[in-house]
N, C-alpha and C positions, 0 to 999 in steps of 0.2 A: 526521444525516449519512448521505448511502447509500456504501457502499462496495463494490468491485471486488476479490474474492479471484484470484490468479495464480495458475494448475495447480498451482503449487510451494511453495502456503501452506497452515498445517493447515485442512481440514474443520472442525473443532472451533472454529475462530474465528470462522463463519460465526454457530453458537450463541451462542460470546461475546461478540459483538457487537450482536446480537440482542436477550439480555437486557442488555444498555446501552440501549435503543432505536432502533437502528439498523438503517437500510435495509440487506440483504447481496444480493448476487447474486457468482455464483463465474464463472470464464473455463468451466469444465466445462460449467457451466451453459446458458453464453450462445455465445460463439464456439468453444468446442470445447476440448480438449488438444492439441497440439501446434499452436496458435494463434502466430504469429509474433508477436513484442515490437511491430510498429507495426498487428497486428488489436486487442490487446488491449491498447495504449495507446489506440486509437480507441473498443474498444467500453468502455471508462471513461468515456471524452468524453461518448460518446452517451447514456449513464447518469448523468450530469453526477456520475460517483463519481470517488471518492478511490480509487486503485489503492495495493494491499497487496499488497506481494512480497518475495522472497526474492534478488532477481536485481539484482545490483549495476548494471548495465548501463541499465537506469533510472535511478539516481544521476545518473549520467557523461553520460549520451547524451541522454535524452530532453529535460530541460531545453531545453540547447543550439539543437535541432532544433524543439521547442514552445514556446516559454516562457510560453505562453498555456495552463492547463490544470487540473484539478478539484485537482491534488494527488497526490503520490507517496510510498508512506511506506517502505522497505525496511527489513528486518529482517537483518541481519547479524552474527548469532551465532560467536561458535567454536565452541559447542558445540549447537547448533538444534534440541532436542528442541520436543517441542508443547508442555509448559507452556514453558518459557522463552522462548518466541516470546510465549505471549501473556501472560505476565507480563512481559516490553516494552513489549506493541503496550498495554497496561495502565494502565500507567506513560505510555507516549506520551500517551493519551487523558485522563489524569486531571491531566499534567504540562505539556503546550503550551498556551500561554496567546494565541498571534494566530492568525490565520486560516491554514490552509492551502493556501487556493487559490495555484498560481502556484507552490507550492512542495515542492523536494524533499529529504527526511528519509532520514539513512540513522543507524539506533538500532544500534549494537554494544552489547558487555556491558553498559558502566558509563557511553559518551557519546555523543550523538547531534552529529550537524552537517547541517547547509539549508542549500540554497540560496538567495541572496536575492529576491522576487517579483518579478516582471516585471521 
């Protein structure tokens, strides 16, 4: 699976991900830092990646506006150190059993909720 790191996701996930075998390219990377939410929901598109972030606003909004799209996975901690992000994102990748294209994942502590695909 290749996937799309957001400005506001750990570094460190890039490696974790990696050793999964997994495609990584970061927003810092590609379209810059202070990249606006519809550059760097486009440059996912164009990556045909999975966007990983931190920013609720993707849950809520992008759906709606796309519903055609690689996949959105947010991380939504109360507490968002780097391991707890990616002993989630973890958990996400070893626990979702259908396809994520079309859909958007928003993982808190203990529950996640999607939205339905297209």
């Amino acid at each position: 699976m290749t996937f799309l790191l957001d400005e506001n996701f750990p570094v460190s996930a890039a490696a974790f991900l990696r050793e999964r075998g997994h495609e990584v390219h970061t927003v810092r990377e590609t379209c810059g830092s202070g990249s606006t939410d519809e550059e760097v929901f486009a440059e996912a598109q164009t990556r045909r990646a999975v966007l990983l972030t931190s920013d609720r606003d993707f849950y809520h909004t992008v759906p709606l506006l796309h519903p055609e799209h690689c996949g959105i996975v947010v991380i939504a901690l109360r507490q968002p150190t780097r391991q707890a992000i990616l002993d989630r994102l973890g958990w996400f990748l070893d626990n979702v059993p259908f396809p994520i294209d079309n859909r958007a994942f928003v993982l808190r502590d203990r529950t996640y909720r999607f939205t339905p695909a297209g």
